[in-house]
N, C-alpha and C positions, 0 to 999 in steps of 0.2 A: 206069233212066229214060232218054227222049230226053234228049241235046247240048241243052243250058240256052244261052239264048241272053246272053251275058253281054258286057262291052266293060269292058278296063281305061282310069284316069283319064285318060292322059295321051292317049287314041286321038288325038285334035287338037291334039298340044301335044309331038311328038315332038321339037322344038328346047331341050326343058327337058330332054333328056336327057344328062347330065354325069359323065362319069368317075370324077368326088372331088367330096367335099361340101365347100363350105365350113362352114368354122368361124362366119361371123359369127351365123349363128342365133342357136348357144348366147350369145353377148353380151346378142340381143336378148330372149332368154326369162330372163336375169339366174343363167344357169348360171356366168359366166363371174366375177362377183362372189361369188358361194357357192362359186366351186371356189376364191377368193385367202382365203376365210374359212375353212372347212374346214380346208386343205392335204390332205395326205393322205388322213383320216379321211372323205373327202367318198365318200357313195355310189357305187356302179358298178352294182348291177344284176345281182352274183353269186349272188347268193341267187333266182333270178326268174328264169323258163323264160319262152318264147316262141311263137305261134303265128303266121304270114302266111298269110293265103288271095290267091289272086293267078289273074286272069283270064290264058288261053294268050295270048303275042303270036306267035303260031303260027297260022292258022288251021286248019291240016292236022294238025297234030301238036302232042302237048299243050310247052310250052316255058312252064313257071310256077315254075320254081326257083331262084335266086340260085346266082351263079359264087362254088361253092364253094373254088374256087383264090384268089379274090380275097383280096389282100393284110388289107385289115377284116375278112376272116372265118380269121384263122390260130386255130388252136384252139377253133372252135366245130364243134358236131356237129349237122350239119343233116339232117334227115331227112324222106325223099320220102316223105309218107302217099298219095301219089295216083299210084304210081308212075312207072317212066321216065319222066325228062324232060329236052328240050333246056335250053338256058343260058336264061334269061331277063333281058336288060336292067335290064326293070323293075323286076321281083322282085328284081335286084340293088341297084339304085338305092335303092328300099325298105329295103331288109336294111340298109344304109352306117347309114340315120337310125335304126334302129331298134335294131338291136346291135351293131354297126360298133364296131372295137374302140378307134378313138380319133374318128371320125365320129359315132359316137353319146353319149348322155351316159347311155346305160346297156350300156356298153361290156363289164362283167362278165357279160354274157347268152349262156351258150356252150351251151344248150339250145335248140335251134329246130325244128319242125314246120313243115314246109311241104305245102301244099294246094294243088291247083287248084280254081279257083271252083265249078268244077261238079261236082265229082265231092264233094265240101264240101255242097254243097246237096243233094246225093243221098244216094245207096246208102252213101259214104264217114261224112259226119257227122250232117247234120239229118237225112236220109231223109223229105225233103218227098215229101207227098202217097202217102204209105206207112202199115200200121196199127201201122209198129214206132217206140220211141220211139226220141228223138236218141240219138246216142252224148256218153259222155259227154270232156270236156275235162279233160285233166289239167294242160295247160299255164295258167302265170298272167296271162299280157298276150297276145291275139287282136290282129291287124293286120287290118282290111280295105280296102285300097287300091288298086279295083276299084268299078264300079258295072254296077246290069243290071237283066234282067227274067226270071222264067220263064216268061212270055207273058199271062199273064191276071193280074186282078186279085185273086182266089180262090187262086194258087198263089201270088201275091207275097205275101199275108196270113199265109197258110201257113208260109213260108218263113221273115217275119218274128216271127212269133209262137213256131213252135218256138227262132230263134236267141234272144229274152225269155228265154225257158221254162231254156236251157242257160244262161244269164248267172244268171239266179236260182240253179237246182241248183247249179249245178256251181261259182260266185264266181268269177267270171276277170273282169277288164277286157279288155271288148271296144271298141276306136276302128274308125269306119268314116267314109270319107272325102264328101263333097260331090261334084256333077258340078262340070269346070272350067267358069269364062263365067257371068257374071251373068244373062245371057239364058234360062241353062237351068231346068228345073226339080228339086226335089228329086227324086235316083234312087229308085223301087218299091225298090231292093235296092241300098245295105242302109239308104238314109237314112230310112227312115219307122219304124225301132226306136225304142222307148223305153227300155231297159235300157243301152244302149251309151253311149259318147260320140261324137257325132256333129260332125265335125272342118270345119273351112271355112282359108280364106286371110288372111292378115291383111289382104292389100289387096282384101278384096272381091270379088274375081272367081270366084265358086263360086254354086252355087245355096243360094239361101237362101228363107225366109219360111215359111210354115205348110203343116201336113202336107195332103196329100188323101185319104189311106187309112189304115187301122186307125184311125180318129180323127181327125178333121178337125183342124184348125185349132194342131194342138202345135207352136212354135216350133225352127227346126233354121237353121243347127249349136248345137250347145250351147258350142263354142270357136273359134276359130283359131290358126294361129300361122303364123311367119314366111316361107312356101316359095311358089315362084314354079309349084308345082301342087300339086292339093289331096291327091293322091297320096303325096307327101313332106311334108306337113302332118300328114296321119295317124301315120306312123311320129314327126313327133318330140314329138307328143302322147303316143302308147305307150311313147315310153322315156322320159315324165316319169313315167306312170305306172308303170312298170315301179321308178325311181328312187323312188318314193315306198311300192313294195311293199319293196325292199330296206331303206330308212330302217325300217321298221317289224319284218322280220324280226329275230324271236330279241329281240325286247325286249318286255316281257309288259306294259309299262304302254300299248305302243303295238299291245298286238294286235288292237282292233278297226277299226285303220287298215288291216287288210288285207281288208277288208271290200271289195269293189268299189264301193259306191254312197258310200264313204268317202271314196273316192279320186274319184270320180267330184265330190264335192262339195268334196276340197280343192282339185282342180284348177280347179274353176272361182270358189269364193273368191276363188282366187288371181291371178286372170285379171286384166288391168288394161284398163282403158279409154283413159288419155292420149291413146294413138294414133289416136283417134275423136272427131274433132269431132262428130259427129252421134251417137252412143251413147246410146240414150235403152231406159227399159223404162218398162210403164205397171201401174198395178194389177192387173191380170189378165194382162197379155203379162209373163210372169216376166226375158224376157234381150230383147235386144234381133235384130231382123230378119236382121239381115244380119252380123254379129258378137259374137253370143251373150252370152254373159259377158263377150268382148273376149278376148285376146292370151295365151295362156299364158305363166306366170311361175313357172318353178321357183323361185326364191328365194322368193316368196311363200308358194307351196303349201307348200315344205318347213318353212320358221318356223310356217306354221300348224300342220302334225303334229307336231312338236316344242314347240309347245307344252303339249302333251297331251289327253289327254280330260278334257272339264269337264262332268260332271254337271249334269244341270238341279235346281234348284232354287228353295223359295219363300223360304227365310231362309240362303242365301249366296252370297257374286259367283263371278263365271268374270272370266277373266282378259281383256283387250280384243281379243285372238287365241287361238284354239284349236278343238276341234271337241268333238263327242259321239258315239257310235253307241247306241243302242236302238229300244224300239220304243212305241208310242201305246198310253196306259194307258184312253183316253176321259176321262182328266181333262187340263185344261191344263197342258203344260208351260212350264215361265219359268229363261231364264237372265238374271239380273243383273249388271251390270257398274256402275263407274263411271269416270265421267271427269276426272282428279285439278282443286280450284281452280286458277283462272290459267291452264289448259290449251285451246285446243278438237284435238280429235281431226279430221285432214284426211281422214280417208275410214274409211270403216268398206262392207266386202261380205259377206257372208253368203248361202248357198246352204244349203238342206234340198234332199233329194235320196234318192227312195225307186223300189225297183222295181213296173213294173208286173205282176202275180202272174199266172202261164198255167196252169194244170188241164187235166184229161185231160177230153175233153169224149165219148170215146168211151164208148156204156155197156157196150161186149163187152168183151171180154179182150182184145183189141189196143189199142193206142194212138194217137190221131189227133182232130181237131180237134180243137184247143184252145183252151180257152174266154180270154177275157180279162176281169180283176178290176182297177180302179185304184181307188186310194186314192185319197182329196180331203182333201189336207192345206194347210194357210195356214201362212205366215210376217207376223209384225207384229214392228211396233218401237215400244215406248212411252217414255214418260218416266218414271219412280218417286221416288217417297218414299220413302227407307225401303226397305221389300219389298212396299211396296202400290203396284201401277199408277193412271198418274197418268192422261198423254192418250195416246190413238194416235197417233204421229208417220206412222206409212209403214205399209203393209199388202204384202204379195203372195200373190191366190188367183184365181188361173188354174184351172179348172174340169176343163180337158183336159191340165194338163201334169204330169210327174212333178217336177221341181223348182220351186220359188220363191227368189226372189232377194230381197232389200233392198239397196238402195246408198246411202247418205248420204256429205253431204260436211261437213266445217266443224261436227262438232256440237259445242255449249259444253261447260264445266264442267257435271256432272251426274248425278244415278244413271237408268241406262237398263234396258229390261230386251227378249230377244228372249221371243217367245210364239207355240206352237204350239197353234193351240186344242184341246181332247180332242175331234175326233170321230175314228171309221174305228179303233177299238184292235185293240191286236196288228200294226201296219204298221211293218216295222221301218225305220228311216230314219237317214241321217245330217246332222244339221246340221254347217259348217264356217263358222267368221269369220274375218276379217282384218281389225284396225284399224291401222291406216297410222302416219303419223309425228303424235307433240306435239308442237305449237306451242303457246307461249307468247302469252297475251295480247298485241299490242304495246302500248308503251307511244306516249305522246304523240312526234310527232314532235319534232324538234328543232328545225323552223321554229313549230311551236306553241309549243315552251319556249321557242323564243327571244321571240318576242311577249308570252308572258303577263310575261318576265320586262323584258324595255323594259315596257310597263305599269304592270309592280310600281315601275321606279327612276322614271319622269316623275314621279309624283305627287312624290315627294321631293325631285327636284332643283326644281320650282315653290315646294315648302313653304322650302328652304334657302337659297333668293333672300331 
């Protein structure tokens, strides 16, 4: 195929380019409290292979690979799929957050594929605009931190549709980064996927709001987190996720948490909002405009996987944190919880979270256009009796997006229940919740006690006169 016309994130932001990461990230993604609770035992990421696609900062010659000499990369095995290549900066910069052996927080990742963008979108992986199918991904966490175009809007589709199509087959979490600058618009390639997670800045300054192509109107990023480009936002969304594949490897209670759209939905559970005064989602806009779910939060995400998988059910609770994977039977499903007396629950998030399905839309014996299937699944939040649903509290059905969200804050003493209505069966999905911290009723202040109880003695010292 022609030289794909591509541009990596930071093209206008070459002053964010930094030797050594710092550390504060992980404090502000709450790695830095999970790793004083853990100790030891806390994940690394050894179990979990790696994959970066990365645009040339070369324009002459392809230069899309991480400096494999670099001190963060001792003992890892990085391998050129797109062959010779100069050093690349960027690629390096990327690599620190993503498996950076003490920069990153899935520093056990000594498994890496490295790609150039365009040889990725061609002959090498997708083989857009070809009658042969993608190849397939062996690696389990995909980086894309890089944005572009293959020049029309017909090959951008293309492009996006086969990368769907490998996230469904093949289960890899794939993170793809936002353009930087509020001004811009979402990139053709790769922000207009639904399969991936699609990353922004915690401070805003990335393109955001609703799709134009493959489907109007689907709300993007799906997350942020804390990096001064959206380039390096990306990688330290992938080594939460990466972090969240290892927590699950080799433990069977936890093996549909390596499911991608698992992980896709414990991460954004997990997401916190504080950092946003304006945070807002509405019935049908599942996450919000401009910072998605809000702020990745490893401590979060990981308590939710560890708390296990909770079956739905019509006659027993799930616990006020945890997740499920399966799939839509066309009857409603209901998880139950409650909320203990004297309690109210400060926040409760919940994220369902399913892929959009691609097919061979080719009717010959080669492989090519591929069709697009989404499911139309709802999230609601009731109140219950018992195991009979009482009112609808909160609803989320967004028509055009693959996830739904609910967010409540402050809810009282009570039995609640989540509800996926039955339509669209056989869509395999994953629900993920977080309920935050109990508080206790308060009680009367002490300027009230103190009043009722002057009150109480007046009357007596009048009657004792």
């Amino acid at each position: 195929m022609h030289r794909h016309a591509v541009s990596f994130l930071v093209l206008s932001f070459l002053a964010v380019f930094v030797s050594s990461v710092s550390a504060g990230w992980k404090d502000d993604i709450g790695y830095t409290d999970l790793e004083v609770e853990l100790g030891a035992a806390i994940p690394t990421g050894s179990s979990v292979t790696a994959s970066m696609v990365e645009a040339s900062t070369d324009d002459n010659s392809p230069y899309y690979a991480p400096d494999t000499a670099h001190a963060q990369f001792t003992g890892k095995t990085i391998t050129l799929m797109s062959g010779a290549s100069g050093t690349s900066w960027h690629a390096t910069t990327v690599g620190t957050y993503l498996f950076g052996n003490t920069s990153s927080i899935a520093g056990g990742i000594v498994d890496i594929d490295s790609w150039l963008a365009d040889d990725w979108i061609g002959a090498g992986f997708l083989k857009t605009a070809s009658s042969l199918e993608p190849a397939v991904e062996t690696q389990d966490v995909q980086n894309h931190s890089w944005i572009g175009t293959v020049g029309s809007t017909a090959l951008d589709v293309d492009v996006i549709r086969r990368f769907d199509y490998t996230i469904q087959r093949d289960n890899y979490v794939a993170v793809v980064g936002m353009n930087n600058g509020s001004s811009t618009t979402i990139p053709s390639l790769m922000g207009h996927n639904y399969n991936a997670i699609s990353v922004g800045r915690s401070d805003g300054v990335h393109s955001a709001g609703f799709t134009t192509i493959d489907g109007m109107g689907r709300v993007k990023p799906d997350i942020v987190a804390p990096a001064g480009a959206t380039s390096y936002a990306t990688p330290m969304v992938g080594s939460a996720a990466a972090f969240l594949l290892d927590t699950a490897a080799g433990n069977g209670a936890y093996a549909n948490a390596s499911n991608s759209i698992t992980v896709k939905a414990l991460l954004m559970a997990g997401a916190t909002k504080d950092e946003f005064p304006t945070w807002d989602r509405t019935h049908t806009r599942p996450i919000d405009e401009v910072y998605g779910a809000g702020e990745l939060n490893i401590y979060r995400s990981y308590h939710t996987l560890v708390a296990g998988e909770q079956d739905a059910s019509a006659s027993s609770l799930v616990g006020l944190t945890g997740w499920d994977y399966g799939a839509t039977t066309g009857d409603d499903l209901l998880w139950f919880f409650d909320i203990g007396a004297g309690s109210v629950l400060d926040e409760l998030s919940a994220i369902v979270a399913w892929n959009r399905e691609i097919t061979d839309g080719d009717s010959g014996t080669g492989w090519g256009e591929p069709q697009s299937h989404l499911a139309n699944l709802d999230l609601e939040l009731w109140s219950a009796d018992g195991f009979t649903l009482n009112t609808q509290l909160d609803y989320s059905a967004s028509t055009v997006d693959n996830v739904e969200h609910i967010y409540a804050q402050d809810l009282a003493a009570g039995r609640y229940a989540f509800l996926i209505p039955g339509v669209d069966a056989g869509t395999d999905f994953a629900l993920a919740w977080y309920g935050g911290a109990m508080s206790p009723i308060p009680e009367p202040s002490a300027i009230v006690l103190l009043v009722i109880g002057v009150a109480a003695i007046l009357p007596c010292r009048r009657r004792c006169r």
